[in-house]
C-alpha positions as CSV (number, residue, x, y, z in Angstrom):
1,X,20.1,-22.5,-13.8
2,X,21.0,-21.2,-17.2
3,X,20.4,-18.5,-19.0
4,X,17.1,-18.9,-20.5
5,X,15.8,-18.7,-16.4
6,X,12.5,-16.0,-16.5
7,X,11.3,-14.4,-13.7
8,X,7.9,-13.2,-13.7
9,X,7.0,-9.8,-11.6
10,X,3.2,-9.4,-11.7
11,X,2.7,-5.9,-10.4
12,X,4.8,-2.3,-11.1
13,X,4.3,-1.0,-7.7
14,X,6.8,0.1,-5.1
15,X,7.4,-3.7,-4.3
16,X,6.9,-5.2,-7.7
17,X,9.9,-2.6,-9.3
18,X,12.4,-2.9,-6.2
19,X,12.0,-6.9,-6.7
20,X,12.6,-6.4,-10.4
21,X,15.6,-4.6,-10.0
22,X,17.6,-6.4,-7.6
23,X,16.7,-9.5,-9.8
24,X,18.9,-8.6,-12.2
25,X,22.1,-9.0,-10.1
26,X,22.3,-11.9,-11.6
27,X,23.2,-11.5,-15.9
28,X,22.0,-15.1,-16.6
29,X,18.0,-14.3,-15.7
30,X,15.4,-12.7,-17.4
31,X,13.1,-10.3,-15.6
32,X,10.1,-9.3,-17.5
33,X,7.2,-7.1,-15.2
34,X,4.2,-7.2,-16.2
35,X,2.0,-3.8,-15.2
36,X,-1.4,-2.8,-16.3
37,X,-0.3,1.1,-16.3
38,X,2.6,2.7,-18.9
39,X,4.1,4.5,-15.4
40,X,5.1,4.3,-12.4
41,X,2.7,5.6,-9.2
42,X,3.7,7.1,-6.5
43,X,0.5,6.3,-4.3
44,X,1.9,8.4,-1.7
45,X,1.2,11.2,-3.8
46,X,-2.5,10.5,-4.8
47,X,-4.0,12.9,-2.4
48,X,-1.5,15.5,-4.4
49,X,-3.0,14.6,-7.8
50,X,-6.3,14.9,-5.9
51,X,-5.6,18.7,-5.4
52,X,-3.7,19.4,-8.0
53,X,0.0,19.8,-6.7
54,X,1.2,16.6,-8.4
55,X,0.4,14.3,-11.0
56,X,1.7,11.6,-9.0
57,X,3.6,9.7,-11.7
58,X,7.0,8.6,-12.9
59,X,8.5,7.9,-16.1
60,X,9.8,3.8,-15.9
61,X,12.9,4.5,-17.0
62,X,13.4,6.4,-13.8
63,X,13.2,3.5,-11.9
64,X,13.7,0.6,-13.9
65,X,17.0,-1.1,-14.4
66,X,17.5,-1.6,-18.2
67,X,17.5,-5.5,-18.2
68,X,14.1,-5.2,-17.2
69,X,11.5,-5.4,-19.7
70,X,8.7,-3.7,-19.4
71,X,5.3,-5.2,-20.2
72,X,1.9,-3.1,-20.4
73,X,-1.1,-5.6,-19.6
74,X,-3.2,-6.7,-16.8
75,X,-2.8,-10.2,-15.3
76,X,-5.7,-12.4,-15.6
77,X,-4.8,-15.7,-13.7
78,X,-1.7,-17.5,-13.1
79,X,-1.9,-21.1,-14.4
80,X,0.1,-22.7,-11.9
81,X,0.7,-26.1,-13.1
82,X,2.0,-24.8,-16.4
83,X,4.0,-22.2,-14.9
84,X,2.7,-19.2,-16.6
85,X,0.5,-16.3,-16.4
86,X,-2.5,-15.5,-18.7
87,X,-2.9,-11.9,-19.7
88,X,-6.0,-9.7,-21.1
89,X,-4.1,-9.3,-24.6
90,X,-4.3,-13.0,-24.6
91,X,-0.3,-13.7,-24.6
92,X,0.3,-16.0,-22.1
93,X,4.1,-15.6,-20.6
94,X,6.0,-18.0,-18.9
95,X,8.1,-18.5,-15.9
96,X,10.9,-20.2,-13.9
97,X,9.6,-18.4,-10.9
98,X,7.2,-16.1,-9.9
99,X,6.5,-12.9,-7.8
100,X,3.3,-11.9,-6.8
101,X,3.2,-7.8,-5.9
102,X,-0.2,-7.0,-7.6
103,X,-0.7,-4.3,-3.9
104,X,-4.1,-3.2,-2.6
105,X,-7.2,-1.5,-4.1
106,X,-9.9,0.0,-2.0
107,X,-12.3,-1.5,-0.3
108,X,-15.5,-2.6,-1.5
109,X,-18.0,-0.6,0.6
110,X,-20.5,-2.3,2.5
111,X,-22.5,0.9,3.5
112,X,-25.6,1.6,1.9
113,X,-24.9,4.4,-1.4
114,X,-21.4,4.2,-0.8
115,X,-20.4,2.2,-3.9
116,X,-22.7,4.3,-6.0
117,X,-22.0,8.0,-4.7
118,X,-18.9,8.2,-2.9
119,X,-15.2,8.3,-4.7
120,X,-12.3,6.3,-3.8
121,X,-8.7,7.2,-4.2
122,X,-7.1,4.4,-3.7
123,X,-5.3,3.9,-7.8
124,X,-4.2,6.5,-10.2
125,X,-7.4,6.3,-12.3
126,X,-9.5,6.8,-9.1
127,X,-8.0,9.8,-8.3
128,X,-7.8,11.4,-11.5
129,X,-11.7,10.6,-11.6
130,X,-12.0,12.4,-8.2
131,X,-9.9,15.3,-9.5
132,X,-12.4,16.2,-12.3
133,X,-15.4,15.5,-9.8
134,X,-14.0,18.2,-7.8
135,X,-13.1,20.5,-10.6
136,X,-17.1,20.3,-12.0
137,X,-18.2,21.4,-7.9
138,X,-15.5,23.9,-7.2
139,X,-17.7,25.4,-4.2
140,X,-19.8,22.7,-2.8
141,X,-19.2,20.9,0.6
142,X,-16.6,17.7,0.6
143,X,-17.1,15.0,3.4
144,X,-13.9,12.8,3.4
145,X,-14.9,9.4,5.2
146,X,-11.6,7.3,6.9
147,X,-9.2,8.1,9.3
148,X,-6.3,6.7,8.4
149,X,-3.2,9.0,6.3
150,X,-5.1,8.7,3.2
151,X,-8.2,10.4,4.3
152,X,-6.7,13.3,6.7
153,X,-4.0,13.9,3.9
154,X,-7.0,14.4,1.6
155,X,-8.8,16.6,4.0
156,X,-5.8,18.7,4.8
157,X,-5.1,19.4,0.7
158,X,-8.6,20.4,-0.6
159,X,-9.1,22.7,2.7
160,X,-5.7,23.8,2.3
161,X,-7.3,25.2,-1.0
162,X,-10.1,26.9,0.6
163,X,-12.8,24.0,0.5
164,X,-15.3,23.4,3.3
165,X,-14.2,19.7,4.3
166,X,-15.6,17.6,6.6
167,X,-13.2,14.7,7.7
168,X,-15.4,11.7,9.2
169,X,-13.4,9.7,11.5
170,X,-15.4,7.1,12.7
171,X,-14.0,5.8,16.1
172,X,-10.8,8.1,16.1
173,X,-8.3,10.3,14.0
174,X,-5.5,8.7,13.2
175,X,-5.6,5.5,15.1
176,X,-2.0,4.4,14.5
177,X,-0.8,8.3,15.9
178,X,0.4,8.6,19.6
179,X,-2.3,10.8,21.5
180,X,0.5,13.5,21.1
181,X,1.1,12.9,17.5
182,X,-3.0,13.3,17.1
183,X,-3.4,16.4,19.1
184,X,-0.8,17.6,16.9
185,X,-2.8,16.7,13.8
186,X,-6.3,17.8,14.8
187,X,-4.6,21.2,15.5
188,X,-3.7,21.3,12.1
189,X,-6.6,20.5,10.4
190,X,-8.4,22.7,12.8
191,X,-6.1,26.1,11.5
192,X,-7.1,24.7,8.2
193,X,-10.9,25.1,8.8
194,X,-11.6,21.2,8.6
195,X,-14.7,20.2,10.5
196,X,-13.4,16.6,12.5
197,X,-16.3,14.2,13.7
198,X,-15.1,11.1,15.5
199,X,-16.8,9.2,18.5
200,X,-19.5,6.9,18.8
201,X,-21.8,8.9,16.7
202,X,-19.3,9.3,13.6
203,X,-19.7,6.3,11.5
204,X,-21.0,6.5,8.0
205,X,-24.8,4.9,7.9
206,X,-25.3,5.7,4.8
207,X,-24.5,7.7,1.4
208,X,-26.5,9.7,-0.9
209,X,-26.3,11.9,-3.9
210,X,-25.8,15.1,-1.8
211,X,-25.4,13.7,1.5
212,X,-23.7,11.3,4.2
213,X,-26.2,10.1,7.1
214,X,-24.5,9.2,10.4
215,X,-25.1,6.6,13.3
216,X,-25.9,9.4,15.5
217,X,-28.6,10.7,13.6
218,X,-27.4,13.4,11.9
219,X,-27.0,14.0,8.1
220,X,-24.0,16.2,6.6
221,X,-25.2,17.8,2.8
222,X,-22.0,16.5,0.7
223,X,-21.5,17.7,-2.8
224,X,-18.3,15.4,-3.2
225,X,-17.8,12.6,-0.8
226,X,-14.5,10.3,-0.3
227,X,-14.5,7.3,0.7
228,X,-10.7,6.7,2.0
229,X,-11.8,3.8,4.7
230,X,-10.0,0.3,4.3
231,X,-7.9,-0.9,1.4
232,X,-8.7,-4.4,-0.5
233,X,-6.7,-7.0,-2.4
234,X,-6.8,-8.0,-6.4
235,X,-8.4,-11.5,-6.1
236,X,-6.0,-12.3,-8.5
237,X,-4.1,-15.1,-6.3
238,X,-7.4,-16.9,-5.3
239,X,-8.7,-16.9,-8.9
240,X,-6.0,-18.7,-9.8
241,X,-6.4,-20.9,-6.7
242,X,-3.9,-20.5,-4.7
243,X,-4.3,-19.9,-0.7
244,X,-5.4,-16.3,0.5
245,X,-6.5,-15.1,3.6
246,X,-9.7,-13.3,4.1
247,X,-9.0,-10.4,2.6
248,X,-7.0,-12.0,0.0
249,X,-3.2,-11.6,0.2
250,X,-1.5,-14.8,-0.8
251,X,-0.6,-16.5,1.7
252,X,3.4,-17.5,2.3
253,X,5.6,-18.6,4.9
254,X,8.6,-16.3,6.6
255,X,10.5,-16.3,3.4
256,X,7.9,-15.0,1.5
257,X,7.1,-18.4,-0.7
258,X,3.6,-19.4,-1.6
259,X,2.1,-22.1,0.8
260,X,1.1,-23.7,-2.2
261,X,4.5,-23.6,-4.4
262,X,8.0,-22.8,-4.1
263,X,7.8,-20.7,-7.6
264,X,5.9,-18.2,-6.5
265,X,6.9,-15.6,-4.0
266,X,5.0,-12.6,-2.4
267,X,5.8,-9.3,-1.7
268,X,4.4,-5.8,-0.6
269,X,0.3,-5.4,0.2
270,X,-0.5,-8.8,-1.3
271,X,1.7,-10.9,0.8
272,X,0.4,-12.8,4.4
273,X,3.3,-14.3,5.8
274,X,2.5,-16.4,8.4
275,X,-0.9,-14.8,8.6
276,X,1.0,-12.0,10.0
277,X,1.2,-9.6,7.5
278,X,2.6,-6.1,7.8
279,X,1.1,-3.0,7.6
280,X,0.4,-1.7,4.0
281,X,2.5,1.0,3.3
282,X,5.1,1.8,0.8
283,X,7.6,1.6,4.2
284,X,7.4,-1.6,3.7
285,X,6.5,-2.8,0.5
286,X,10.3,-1.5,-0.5
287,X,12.1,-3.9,1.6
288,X,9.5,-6.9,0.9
289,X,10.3,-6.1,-2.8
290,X,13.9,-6.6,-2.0
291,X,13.5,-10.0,0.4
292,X,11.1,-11.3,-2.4
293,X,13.9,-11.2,-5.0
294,X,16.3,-12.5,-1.9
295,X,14.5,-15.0,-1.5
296,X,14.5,-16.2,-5.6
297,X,17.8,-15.7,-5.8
298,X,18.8,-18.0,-3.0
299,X,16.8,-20.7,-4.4
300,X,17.9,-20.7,-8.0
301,X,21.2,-20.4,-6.3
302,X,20.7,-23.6,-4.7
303,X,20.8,-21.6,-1.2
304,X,17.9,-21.6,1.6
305,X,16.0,-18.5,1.1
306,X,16.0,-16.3,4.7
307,X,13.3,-15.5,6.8
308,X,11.8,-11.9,6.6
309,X,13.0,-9.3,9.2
310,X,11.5,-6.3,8.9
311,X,11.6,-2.9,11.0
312,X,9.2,0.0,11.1
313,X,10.4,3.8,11.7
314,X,7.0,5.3,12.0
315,X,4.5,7.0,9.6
316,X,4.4,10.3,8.2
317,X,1.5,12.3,6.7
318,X,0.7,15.3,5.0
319,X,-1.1,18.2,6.0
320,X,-1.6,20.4,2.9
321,X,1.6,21.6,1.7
322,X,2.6,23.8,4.7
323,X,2.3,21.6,7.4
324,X,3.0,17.6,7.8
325,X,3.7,15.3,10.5
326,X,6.2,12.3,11.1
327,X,5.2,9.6,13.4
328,X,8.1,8.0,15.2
329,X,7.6,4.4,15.9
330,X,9.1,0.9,17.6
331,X,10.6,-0.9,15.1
332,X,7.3,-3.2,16.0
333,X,5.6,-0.3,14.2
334,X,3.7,0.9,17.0
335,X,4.0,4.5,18.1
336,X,6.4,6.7,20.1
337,X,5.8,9.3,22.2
338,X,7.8,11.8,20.0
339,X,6.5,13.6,16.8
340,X,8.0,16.0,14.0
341,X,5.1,18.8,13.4
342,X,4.4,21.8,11.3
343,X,6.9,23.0,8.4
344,X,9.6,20.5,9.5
345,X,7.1,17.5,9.4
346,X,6.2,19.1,6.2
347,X,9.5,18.9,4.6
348,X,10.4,15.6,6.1
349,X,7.1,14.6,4.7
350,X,8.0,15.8,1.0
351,X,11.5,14.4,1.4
352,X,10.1,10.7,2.2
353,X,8.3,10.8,-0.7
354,X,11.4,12.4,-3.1
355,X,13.5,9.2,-1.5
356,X,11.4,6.2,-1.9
357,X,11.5,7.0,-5.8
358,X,15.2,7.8,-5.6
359,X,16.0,4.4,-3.7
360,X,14.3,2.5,-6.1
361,X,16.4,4.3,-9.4
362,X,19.6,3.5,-6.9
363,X,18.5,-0.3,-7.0
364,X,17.8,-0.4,-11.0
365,X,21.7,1.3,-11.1
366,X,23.1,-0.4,-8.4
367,X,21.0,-3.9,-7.8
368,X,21.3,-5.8,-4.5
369,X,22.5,-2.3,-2.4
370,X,19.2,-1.1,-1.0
371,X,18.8,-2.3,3.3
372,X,16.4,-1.6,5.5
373,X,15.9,-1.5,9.5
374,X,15.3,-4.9,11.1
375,X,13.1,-5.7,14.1
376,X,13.6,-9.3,16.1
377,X,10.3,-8.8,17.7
378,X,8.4,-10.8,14.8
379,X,10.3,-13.8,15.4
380,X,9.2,-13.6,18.9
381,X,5.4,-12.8,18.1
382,X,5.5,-16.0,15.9
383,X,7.4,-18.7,18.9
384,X,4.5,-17.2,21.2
385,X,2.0,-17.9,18.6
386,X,3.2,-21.5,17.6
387,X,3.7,-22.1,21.6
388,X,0.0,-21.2,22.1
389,X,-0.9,-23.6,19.2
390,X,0.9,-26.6,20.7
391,X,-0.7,-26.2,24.1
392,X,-4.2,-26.2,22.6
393,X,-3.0,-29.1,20.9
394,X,-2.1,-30.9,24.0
395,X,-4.9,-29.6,25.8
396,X,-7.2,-30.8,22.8
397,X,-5.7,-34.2,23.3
């Protein structure tokens, strides 16, 4: 390849910028990300912005490597067959190759009133909407719908501030948590004054102005309600026609390379390798940054890109700003019996978050040095799977 070789990173999330940085390893390619926003989010901090202890941004140039050029507009559709992608200022941009790391949104709701009164936190402009929602009712009731960190982390920070929070859980707090791990965090959230509803009779019916109606009958008055539940996709990759699963990750091999073409690779929440994709989460939308840009730089190399091997350590979450939790997991991301709680979990919280945006400016300074933890059980999920398929075949024959 010479030097005129442009890469293309659609998205400036935690995978889009660790797969533009490592790109630039190589001197003779140019990297250009293209990014609706001016700044970098840390999405692990929205809940923060939410309540006020953070603004949950980061200057670029804190995490970009210098080679990389920054571009500020949305992505309306990659024209495949000409290799280049269309933007809302109307400049199209070209590219040698391609990497696809446009995350997750939320979720469209499908409950009735849900799209129309409650608030969803899932992107920077989201929360700030929520933030000023909350600062017009400082004194009215909050139901948080979801279970998952987003919506306990929520919870825990505007009770933390002395709001009367209701956290509906639907089936179960925490569902990824080790039954230690979750007695641990309904503890917490208890001391904090948060009213917890989970069970049979906990899921969300319906939403109105002022309240949220539930499957066993009851209705909760809500001032504010948050709807945390779920995370979707941009539809960005199946506008553009290429091959998505149902909720709309682009689908790829192990290598992370489009099904449909070997110029475009996924990383982060919008990749579906193998129709196995990994749990969203900034854990690993880091190191699928990084095997994303691997896996272009083999190939312009002239090398065969690797398969991904990736390895969980667990999942930590928030609990206001005086009490957290870390999760330890398998590397198969499923949880341990053991848990850091309280103050420590707090801290080890806070320090997960200062890291992930110091190991990204590490990578724009030194590209090609950030690792991660493996996990050889994936490989093995897949044999079983294709093992399964060829019997059904047989059987079919």
């Amino acid at each position: 390849m010479t030097e005129n070789t442009e890469v293309v990173v659609v998205g400036g999330g935690y995978a889009g910028v660790m797969a533009a940085d490592r790109l630039t390893q190589r001197k003779d390619l140019k990297v250009t990300l293209i990014n609706p926003r001016s700044t970098f989010v840390e999405r692990i901090r929205l809940h923060q912005l939410v309540g006020g202890s953070d603004d949950a941004v980061v200057d670029y140039r804190t995490v970009l490597g210098e080679r990389v050029r920054l571009v500020v507009d949305t992505v309306t559709r990659i024209d495949v067959a000409e290799r280049r992608v269309l933007t809302a200022s109307g400049k199209p941009v070209g590219y040698d190759h391609l990497i696809y790391a446009v995350g997750s949104d939320s979720a469209d709701p499908t409950v009735p009133g849900a799209a129309e009164f409650a608030h969803p936190i899932a992107t920077l402009e989201e929360a700030q909407r929520l933030r000023s929602v909350l600062d017009a009712a400082p004194t009215g009731p909050v139901t948080v719908v979801g279970s998952g960190p987003t919506g306990i982390e929520t919870a825990a920070e505007l009770a933390e501030q002395g709001r009367r929070v209701t956290l509906v859980c639907g089936r179960i707090l925490g569902p990824y948590l080790h039954p230690r791990g979750r007695r641990s965090v309904a503890g917490r959230l208890d001391r904090l004054g948060v009213t917890v509803l989970e069970g049979a009779e906990a899921t969300v019916t319906a939403v109105t102005e002022g309240s949220v109606r539930l499957s066993g009958g009851y209705e909760l008055a809500s001032t504010v309600t948050i709807w945390t539940a779920g995370f979707g996709v941009p539809d960005l990759a199946r506008r553009s026609g290429l091959s998505t699963d149902e909720l709309g990750r682009l689908r790829t091999d192990e290598t992370l390379t489009s099904v449909d073409d070997n110029h475009i690779v996924a990383a982060g929440d919008s990749a579906a390798p193998s129709d196995l994709p990994f749990r969203m989460s900034c854990q690993a939308a880091g190191p699928l940054g990084a095997h994303a840009a691997d896996t272009v730089l083999r190939r312009i190399a002239g090398e065969l890109p690797a398969p991904v091997d990736l390895g969980f350590a667990g999942q930590c979450i928030s609990l206001g700003r005086g009490g957290g939790i870390f999760q330890f997991a398998h590397k198969d991301d499923t949880a341990r019996g053991f848990h850091i709680g309280g103050r420590p979990g707090a801290l080890l919280k806070e320090f997960v978050c200062a890291h992930t945006v110091k190991q990204l400016a590490a990578e724009a300074r030194r590209p090609g040095t950030n690792t991660w933890a493996k996990d050889d059980g994936r490989r093995q999920v897949l044999e079983q799977r294709r093992g399964a398929a060829r019997l059904t075949t047989g059987q079919i024959r």
